[in-house]
Phi, psi and omega in degrees: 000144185269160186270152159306337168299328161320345215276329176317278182348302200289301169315306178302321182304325190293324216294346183263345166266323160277351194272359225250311179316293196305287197306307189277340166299305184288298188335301194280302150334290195296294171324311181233009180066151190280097183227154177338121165083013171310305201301330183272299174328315181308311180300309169276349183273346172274325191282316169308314184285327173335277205300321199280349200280303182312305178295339184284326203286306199282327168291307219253336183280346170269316153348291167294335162277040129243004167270300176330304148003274167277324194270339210264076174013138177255133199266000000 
């Protein structure tokens, strides 16, 4: 088990591996259709997007708590 201060880090990783899975699979669907050499297109489309999902993540999730932040009402 990771001490709680890890748990941001750890949530952006997973959250970026999945959204990472999902996002190159329809991409690579659409683009080139489920055909001979799908999975390795898939497959490289993923080992790319991983890494750029994780720095996207590591950007914009401190970004994004602070535009919720302001829009959201305080109770």
């Amino acid at each position: 088990m990771f001490p709680k201060k890890f748990s941001q880090p750890i949530f952006l990783i997973i959250m970026s591996f999945g959204m990472s899975i999902i996002m190159s699979c329809v991409v690579t669907l659409v683009n080139t259709g489920f055909n001979d050499g799908f999975f390795d297109r898939y497959f490289n489309a993923f080992t790319f997007a991983f890494p750029v999902a994780i720095v996207a993540a590591f950007i914009m999730g401190p970004i994004a708590k602070i535009v919720v932040s302001k829009i959201v009402t305080k109770n």
